[in-house]
N, C-alpha and C positions, 0 to 999 in steps of 0.2 A: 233714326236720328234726325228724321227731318220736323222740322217743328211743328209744319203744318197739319200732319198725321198723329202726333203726340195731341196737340189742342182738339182734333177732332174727337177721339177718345175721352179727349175730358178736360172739356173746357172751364170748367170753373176752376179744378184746382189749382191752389198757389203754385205757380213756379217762383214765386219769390214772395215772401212776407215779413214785416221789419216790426219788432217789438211795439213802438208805436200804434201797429195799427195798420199801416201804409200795405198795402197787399195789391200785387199783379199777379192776375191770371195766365191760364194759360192762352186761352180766347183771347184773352186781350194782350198778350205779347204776342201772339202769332196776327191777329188784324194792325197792331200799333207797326212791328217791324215790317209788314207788307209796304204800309205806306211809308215808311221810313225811306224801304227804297225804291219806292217811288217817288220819293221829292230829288232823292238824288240821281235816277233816272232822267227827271224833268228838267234838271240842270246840267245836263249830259257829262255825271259822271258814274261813271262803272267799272270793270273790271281794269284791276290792276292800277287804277286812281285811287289818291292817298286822302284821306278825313280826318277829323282829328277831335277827339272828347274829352273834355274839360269839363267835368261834375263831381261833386263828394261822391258819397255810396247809397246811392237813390234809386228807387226801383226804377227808375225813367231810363238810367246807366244803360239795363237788358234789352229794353226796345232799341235805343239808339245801335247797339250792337249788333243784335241780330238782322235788321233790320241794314246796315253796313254790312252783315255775312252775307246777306240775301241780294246786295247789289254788287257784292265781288270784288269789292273795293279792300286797298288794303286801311285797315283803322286804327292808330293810334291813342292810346290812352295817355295822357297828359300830367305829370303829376304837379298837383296844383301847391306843393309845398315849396317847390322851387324856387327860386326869385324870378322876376318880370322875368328878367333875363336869359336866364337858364329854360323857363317854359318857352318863352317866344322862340329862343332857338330851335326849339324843336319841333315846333310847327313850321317855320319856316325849312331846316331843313328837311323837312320829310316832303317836305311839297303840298302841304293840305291844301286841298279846294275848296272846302266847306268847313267850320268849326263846327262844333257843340257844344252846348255848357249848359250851367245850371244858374239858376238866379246866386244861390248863396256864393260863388265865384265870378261873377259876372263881373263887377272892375277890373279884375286880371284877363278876362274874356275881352272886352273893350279894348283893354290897351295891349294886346297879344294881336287882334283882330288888325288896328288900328296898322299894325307897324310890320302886317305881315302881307306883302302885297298878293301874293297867288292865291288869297282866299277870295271868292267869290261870294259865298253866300254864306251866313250864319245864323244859327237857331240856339233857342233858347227854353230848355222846358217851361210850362206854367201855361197860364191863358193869358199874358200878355208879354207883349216886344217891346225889347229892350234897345234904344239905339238904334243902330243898324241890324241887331239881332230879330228874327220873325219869330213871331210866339209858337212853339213846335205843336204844343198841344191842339192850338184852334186848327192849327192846319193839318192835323190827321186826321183830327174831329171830319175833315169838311171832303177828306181822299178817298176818291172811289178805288177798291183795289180791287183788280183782276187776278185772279191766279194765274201762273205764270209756270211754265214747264222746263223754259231756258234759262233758269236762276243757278247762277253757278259761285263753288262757293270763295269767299274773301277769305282775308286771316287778320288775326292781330299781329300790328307790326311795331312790335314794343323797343323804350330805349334801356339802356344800361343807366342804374340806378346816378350815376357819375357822382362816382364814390373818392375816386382818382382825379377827375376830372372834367369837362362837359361830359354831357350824357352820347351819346353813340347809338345809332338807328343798329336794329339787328337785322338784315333782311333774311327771312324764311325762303328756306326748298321747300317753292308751295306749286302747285299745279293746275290749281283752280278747278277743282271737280264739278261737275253740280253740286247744287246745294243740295244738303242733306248727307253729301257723304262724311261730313262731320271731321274732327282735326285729330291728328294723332294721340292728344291729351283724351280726349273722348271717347275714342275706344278704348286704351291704357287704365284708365279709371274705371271701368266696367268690367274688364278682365284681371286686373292688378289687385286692385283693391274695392271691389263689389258691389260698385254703384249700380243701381237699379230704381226703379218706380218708387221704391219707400225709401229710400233714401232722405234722409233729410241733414243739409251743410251746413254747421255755421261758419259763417264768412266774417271774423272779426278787423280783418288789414283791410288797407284801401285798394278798391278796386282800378286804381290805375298803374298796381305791379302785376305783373306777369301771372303769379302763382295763385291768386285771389278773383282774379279776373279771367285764367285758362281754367281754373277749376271749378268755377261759379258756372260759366256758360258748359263747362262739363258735365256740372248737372243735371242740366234742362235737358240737355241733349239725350238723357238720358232716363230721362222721366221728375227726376224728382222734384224735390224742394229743397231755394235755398234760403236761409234766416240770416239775414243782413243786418249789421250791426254799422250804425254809422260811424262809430269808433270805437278803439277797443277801453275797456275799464272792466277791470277783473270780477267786480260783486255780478255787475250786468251780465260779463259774458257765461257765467255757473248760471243765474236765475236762467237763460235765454236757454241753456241746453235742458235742465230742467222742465221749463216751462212749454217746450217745441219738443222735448223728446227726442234730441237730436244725436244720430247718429255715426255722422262725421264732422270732423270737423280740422281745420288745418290752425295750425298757429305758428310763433315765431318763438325763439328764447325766450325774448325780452318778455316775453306776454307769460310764459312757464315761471319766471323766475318773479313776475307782480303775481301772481297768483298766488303762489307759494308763498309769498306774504301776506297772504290773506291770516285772519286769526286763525287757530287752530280746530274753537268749534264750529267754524263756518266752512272747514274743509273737509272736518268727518261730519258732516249735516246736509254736505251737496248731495243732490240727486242726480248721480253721471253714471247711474249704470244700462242708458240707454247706448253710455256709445259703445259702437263697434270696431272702429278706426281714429286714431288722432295722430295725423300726419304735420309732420314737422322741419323746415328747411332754412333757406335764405342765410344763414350765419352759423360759425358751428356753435353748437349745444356744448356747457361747461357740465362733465361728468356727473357732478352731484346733484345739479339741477335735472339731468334726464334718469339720476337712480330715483330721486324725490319726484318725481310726477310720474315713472312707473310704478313704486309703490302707492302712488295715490288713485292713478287711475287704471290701473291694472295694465298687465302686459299687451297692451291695444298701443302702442307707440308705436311709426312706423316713419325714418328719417327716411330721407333721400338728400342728394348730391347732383346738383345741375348747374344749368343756368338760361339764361332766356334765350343762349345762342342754339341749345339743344342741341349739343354734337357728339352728347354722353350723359349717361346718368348711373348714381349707384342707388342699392336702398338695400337697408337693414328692419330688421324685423325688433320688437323688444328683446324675445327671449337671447337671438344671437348677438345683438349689441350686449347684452348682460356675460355672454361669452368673450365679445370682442369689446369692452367698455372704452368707450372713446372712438369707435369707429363710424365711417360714415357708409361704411356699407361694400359689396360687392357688386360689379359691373352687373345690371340689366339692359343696359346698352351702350354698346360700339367696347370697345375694350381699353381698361386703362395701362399706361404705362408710366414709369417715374425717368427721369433722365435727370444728367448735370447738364452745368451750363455749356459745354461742348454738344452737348446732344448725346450724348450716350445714356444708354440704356443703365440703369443703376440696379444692383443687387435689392432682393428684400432686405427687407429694414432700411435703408438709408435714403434719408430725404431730397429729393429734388422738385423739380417741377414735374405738374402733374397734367399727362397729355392724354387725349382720350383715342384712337384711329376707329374706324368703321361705323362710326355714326353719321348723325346730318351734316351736310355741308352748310355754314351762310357766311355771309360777307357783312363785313359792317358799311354801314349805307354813309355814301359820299366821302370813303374815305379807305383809298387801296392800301396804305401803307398800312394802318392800323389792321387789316385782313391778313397784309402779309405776314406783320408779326404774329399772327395768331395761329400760324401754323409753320411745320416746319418742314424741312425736305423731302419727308417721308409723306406727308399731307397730315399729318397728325395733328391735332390743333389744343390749345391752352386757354385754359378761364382767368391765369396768372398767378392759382394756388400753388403751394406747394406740400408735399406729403409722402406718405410713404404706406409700400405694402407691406403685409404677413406674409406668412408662409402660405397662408392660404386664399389670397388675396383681396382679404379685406383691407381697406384703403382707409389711412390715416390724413387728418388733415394737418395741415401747420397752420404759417400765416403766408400771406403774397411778401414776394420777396420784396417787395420794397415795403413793408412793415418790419423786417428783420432791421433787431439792434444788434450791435455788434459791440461787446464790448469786452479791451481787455486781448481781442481776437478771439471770443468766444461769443458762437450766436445764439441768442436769446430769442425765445418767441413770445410778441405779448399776450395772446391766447392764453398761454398756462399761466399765466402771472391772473391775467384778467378771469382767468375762470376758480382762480383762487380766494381773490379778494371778493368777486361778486356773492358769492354766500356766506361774508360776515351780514349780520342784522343790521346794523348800520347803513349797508350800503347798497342805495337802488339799482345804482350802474359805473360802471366804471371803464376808461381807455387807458391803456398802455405805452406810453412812445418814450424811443431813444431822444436822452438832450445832450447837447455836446458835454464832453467833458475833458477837462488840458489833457488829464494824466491815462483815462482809460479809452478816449474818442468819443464813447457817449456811456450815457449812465440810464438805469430805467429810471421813470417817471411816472405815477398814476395819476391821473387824473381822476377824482373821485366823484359823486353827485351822491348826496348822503338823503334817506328817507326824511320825509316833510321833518320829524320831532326831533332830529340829531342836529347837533352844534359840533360844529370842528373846531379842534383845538391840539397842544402839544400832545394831552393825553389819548386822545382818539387815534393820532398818528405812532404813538407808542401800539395802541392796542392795535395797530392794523399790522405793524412792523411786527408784532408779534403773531397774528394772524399766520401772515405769510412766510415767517421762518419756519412753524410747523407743519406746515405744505409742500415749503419748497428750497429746494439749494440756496444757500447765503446768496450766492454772488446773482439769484434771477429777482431777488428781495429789491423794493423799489427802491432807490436812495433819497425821493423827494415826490412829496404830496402836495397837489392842490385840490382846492375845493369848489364845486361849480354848483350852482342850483340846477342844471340840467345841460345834459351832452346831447353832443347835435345826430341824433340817429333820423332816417327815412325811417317813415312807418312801417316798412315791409322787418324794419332791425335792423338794417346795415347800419355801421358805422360812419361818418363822414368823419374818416380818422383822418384826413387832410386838412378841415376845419379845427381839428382838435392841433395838429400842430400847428398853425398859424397863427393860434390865440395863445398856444401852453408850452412852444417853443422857447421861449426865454425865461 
């Protein structure tokens, strides 16, 4: 796993390559990341100092990070959807000393830079400097590098998508190895699920989440190649597996659910029987969308259950999800458990919150209460889902208890509502939220985002109301519709259902 012995092996090939054209080697990510950290060397910082990257999904991304692995620094990835606000925080709270970014971001790079005082130096891909930004490129162009046997390794120190709220630093149980002993996702992905030398990923999310970004440099690590998509759109990402041969590849619902409306003969015409694995996470999967993309792409589905704090994870296979449909899987690490809101342990079948024990420990950075709530007397800790097991302990998800509508005194979850409406044709995406209401406290509400060629009207909201009685119990049927040209989701699929009630609350 260490980079340097992977390039020497074989340095030309792509460890990363972009439909475009745009192709880094392995040579040249292993000499780019040397000097990488070396410039952060020269500005003395190193291990257990924080960085912070700010780029779309550019091959330049790989060198700046490896390259941050090789200086032992911890490195945040920035997500540049955010408002000024929201990103600035995050640099500032993490402590960055050094930025990086990309030109195509660079005014939010400026004024993040601008208002964040503990940054010292900032770089900029391309061959020329921006501002106060130094041009990254000339200056590795011009780095003598030494090899170096004290290189010990960093980690990505990512935030919570702040879906609730501000985003939330996660800090890792990390130990700083030398480099090259590689991060727990690294091995996992080689033993779990069969990464090796021929591997080839495509990476359609942005690489400034968690899962796109731990599994992308888990490839390198591992030999392969990954096929970087600057963003996702469904014709593109079928040609790019087709065309690449590509044999893993990870997505989100949202991404399963534009696909599947892709036309009919352009999805028995795709060329997807290179893959081997198509791993799938970040929000739960609405049932009929994961039976429709197993029977399209054959039982190669493979969900998992986490989160970036890693203190637990499940994962299901197709065929057992097709035994357990709806499930998100059995514990492959630390073990879960459901309780109520007293803390007790809760019988199968009956929903509570869902805690994981005997996993990683982390804390969230600059902020002990939020830690504290995170776990509980026992040390057992919560992502804020809630769910329930089987008999055999595959684990069901719900929604977090503060998306629970209550209405009437009976709890509604918007999940099953929302994973009913989303497979009318009509409808590209949809959120669910309780509105007040005098007589029953709150009532559902969908909020709906209809495909480019649909008009909303009384009769569309008949046909939806009709949709969702054949689904599901009278009283979970929404009682009111609105219509949006588009919901506010992060690219990795989260919801920003707190956005959604602040515009669609009244």
């Amino acid at each position: 796993m260490h980079l340097s012995e992977i390039a020497a092996r074989q340095p030309a090939k792509p460890a990363v390559v972009m439909p475009d054209g745009r192709t880094l080697s392995y040579g040249d990510l292993d000499r780019g990341s040397r000097a990488v950290a070396q410039l952060l060397r020269a500005h003395d910082i190193g291990p257990r100092e924080h960085v912070a990257v700010l780029t779309g999904n550019v091959p330049e991304f790989f060198t700046i990070a490896f390259g941050a692995q090789r200086a032992g620094v911890y490195w945040t990835p920035v997500n540049w959807h955010l408002t000024p606000g929201e990103a600035g925080y995050v640099v500032r709270d993490c402590g960055a000393r050094a930025l990086f970014a990309s030109p195509q971001v660079a005014a939010l790079a400026e004024q993040i830079a601008d208002e964040s005082p503990a940054i010292e130096v900032a770089f900029v891909t391309g061959p020329a400097g921006i501002g106060r930004f130094l041009a990254l490129d000339r200056l590795l162009e011009t780095a003598v590098c030494e090899e170096r046997v004290d290189e010990v390794e960093g980690t990505y120190f990512f935030y919570s998508s702040g879906t609730t709220g501000l985003p939330k630093g996660i800090l890792p149980d990390h130990d700083f190895p030398p480099f090259g002993s590689g991060l727990r996702i690294d091995h996992a992905m080689a033993s779990e699920f069969g990464f090796d030398a021929d591997s080839i990923y495509l990476c359609p999310a942005p690489l400034h989440h968690a899962a796109p970004a731990g599994w992308s440099l888990g490839v390198i690590r591992n030999g392969g190649t990954v096929v970087l998509l600057e963003r996702f759109e469904p014709m593109a990402c079928i040609r790019a597996i087709e065309r690449f041969r590509v044999t893993h590849a990870q997505f989100v619902p949202t991404h399963f659910v534009r696909m599947l409306k892709l036309p009919e003969d352009v999805r028995s015409e795709a060329g997807i029987t290179s893959l081997r694995v198509v791993v799938h996470a970040a929000a739960p999967c609405p049932a009929d969308v994961k039976r429709a993309m197993i029977e399209w792409f054959g039982p190669k589905l493979w969900e998992y259950y986490s989160g970036s704090e890693g203190a637990g994870m499940t994962a299901i296979s197709s065929q057992d999800w097709l035994d357990h449909p709806g499930s998100v899987g059995r514990a492959v690490m630390g073990q879960v458990h459901i309780v109520d809101e007293d803390g007790n342990v809760l019988p199968r079948g009956e929903v509570g919150s869902v805690y994981f024990s005997g996993g990683r420990r982390f804390a969230y950075f600059n902020d002990p209460d939020k830690t504290e709530r995170a776990y509980d007397h026992r040390g057992w800790s919560t992502l804020g889902d809630m769910g329930r097991l089987d008999e055999q302990g595959y684990l069901y998800l719900a929604d977090r208890r503060t998306d629970l509508i209550i209405s009437g005194g009976v709890n509604i979850y918007p999940a099953e509502i929302e994973d009913a409406l989303v497979m009318h044709p009509a409808v590209a995406d949809v959120a669910v939220i309780g509105v007040p209401d005098p007589e029953m406290g709150q009532s559902v509400r969908a909020v709906v985002q209809l495909i480019p060629e649909m008009k909303a009207g009384s009769e569309l909201i008949d046909e939806l109301t009709a949709h969702c009685r054949g689904r599901l119990a009278g009283f979970k049927c929404p009682r009111s519709f609105v219509f949006t040209t588009e919901l506010p989701r992060l690219p990795n699929g989260k919801l920003l259902r707190r956005r959604v009630r602040e515009k669609y609350l009244g």
